[in-house]
N, C-alpha and C positions, 0 to 999 in steps of 0.2 A: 800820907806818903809824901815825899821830898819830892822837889823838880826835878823829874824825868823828863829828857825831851826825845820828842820819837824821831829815832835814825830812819832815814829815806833809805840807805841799802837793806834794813829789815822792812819794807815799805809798812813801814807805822803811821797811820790815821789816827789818835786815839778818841774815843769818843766820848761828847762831851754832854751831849744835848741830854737832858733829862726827860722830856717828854720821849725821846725815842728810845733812850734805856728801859721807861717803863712799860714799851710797847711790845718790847722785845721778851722781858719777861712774862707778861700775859698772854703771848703767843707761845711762848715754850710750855706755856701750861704743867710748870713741873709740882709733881705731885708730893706727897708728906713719904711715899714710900719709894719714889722713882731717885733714878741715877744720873747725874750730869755729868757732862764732857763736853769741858771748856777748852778751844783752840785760841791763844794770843788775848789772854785774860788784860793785858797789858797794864793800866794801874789798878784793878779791879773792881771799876765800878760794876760791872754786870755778876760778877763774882760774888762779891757782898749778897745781893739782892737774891740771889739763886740758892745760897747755899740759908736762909731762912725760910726755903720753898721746898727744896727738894733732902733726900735723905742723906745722900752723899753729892760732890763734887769734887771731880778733878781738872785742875787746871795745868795746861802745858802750855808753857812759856819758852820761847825760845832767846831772847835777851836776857843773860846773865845780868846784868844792869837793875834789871829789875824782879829777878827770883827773890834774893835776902829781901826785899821790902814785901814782897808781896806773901811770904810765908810771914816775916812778921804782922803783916796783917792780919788780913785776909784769911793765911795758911794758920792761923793761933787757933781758928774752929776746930771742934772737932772731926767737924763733917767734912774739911776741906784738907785736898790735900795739893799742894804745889809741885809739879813736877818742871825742872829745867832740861829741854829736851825738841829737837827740831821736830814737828807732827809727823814730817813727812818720812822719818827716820823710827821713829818710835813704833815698838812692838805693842799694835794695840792691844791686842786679845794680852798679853801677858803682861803690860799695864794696867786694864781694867779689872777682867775677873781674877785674880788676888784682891783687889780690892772690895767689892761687890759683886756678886752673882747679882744676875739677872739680864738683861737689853736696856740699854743706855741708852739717853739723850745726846743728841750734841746740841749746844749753844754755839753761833764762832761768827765773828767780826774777821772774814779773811782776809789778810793782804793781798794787795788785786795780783801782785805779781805771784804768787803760786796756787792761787785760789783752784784753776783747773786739776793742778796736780795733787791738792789734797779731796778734790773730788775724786779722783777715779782712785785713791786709795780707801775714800769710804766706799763708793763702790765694790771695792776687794774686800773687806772687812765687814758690809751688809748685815751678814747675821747676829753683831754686837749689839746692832742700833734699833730702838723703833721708830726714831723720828730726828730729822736733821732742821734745824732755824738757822740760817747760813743767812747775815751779812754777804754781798761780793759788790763786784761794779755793774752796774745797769746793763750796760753792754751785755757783760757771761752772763747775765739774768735774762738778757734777751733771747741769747743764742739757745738757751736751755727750757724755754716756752716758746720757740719758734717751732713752726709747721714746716712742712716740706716745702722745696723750690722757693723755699726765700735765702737771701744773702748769711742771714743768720744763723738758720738752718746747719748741725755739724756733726761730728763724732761725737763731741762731750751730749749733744741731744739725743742721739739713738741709745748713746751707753746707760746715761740717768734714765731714758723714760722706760726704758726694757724693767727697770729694778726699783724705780719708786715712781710716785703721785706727787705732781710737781706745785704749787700754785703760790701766785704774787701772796705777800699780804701787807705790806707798803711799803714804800720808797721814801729816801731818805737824802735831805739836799747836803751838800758839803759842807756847811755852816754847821753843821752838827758836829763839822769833827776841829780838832785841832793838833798838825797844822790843817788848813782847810784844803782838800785833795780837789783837781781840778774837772770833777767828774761826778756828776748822780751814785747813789749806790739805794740797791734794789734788797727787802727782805723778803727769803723764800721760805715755804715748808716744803721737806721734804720727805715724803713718809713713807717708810719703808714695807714694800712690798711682798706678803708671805711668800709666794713663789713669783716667778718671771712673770710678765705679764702675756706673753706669748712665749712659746715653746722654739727656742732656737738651734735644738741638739745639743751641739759641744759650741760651749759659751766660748773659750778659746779661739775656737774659729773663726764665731762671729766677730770677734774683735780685731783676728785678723783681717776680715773683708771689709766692714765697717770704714776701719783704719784705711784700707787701702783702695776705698772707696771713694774716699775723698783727698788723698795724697794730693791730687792734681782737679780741682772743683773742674778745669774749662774742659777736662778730655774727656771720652764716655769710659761706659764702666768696663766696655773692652779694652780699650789700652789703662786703667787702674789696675785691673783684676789682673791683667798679666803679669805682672811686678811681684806675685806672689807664686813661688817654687812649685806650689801644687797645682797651681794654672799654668804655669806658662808655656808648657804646648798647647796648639791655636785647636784642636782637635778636642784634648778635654775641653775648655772653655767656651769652646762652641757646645757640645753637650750640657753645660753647664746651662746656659740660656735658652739652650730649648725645652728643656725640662721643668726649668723653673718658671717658662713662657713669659720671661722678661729680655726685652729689648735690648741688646745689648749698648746702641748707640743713644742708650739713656746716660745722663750724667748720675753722679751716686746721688748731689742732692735732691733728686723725683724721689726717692725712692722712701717710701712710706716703712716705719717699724714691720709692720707685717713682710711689706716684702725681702726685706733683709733678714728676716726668721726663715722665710720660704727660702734665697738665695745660698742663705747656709746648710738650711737641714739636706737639700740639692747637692750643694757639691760632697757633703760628709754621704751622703749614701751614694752616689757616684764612688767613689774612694771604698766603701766599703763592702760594693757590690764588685770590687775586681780592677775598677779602670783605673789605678792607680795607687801609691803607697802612701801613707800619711806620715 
């Protein structure tokens, strides 16, 4: 492939290091009959190496710049297919299965600048995948294996741990990439979960509390949870926390997955027993 050089507004890192390409594959552990889904293939070194592992691969490329090389490549397999298309824009499900039945992998070296947002569309899209090997920045690998009452600690942590199994499986220093990014970046697995891991009613909900939960980290989750239309008489929301016999001049970060399961299934039956319209 010709010199490409990675654009900073597509925040391109490309990766160079060989020991961590190969690392990356042996954690994806893809199988002779399993499906890959590659995000930001970029020249294709991890590409190459996947699509002699597994049955199919699909690569989505969002730099026109380097789709025509990369189907000349890479895309010449037959296993492989190139697609030029922003991830976060692309109809997965009607991407994928035409292509292969079955639940996908993904492989992905995210750009740190949208990395959160291609998380919570795999989160939407769940039941395509059995398992995610996500490249991001140290940092959202922190935030996303943080415990409660730490700094860390977020939305993107309640929304992943509710729906998959999260764990390190190593870190990688910036010399690995080129140009050299000025920041650690973390590889995770992330495996997806047959059902929720707790029962939180209407998932909608929680994502509305969740979300408005942490709008504002320094206020408690009485003046958060106001901000939301089906709270915000002081009357429901006070029933709201007696029920769910949570504090309300707790801040959202205390608050452990379970009890944001309990916070919700709370106010959905509140609402459903009369006190209110949804």
């Amino acid at each position: 492939m010709g010199i490409i050089r990675a654009k900073k507004a597509l925040g391109q890192n490309f990766l160079v290091d060989g020991n961590v390409i190969d690392n990356i594959i042996k954690a994806a552990q893809a199988g002779a009959e399993e499906n890959v889904l590659e995000v930001g293939p970029g020249r294709g070194a991890l590409t190459s190496l996947l699509s002699e592992k597994a049955a199919q691969v699909v690569a989505v490329e969002w730099d026109r710049d380097l789709v025509p090389l990369l189907k000349e490549g890479v895309g010449s397999r037959a296993n492989v297919e190139v697609v030029h298309g922003d991830i976060l824009r692309v109809d997965l499900p009607g991407l994928l299965l035409p292509v292969r039945q079955g639940r996908w992998k993904v492989v992905a070296n995210l750009p740190y600048n949208i990395s959160s947002q291609v998380l919570f569309k795999f989160i939407e899209n769940r039941p395509l995948f059995s398992e995610l090997i996500l490249m991001l920045q140290k940092e959202v690998g922190e935030r996303l294996l943080a415990p409660p009452s730490t700094k860390e600690y977020g939305v993107l942590t309640v929304l992943c741990r509710l729906v998959f199994d999260i764990e390190k499986v190593f870190l990688v220093k910036p010399s690995s990439f080129r140009p050299i990014p000025k920041v650690d970046s973390i590889v995770l697995r992330f495996r997806v979960l047959p059902t929720n891991r707790l029962d939180v009613g209407d998932e909608k909900l929680f994502r509305i509390i969740v979300k408005a939960s942490f709008s504002q980290r320094r206020k408690t989750l009485w003046n958060c949870l106001k901000s939301i239309d089906l709270l915000s008489e002081p009357n429901t929301l006070e029933q709201v926390f007696e029920k769910s016999g949570i504090d309300k001049a707790r801040r959202g970060e205390t608050l452990s997955l379970q009890e944001f399961a309990d916070l919700t299934r709370t106010v959905a039956a509140l609402f459903d027993a009369g006190a209110g319209t949804r």
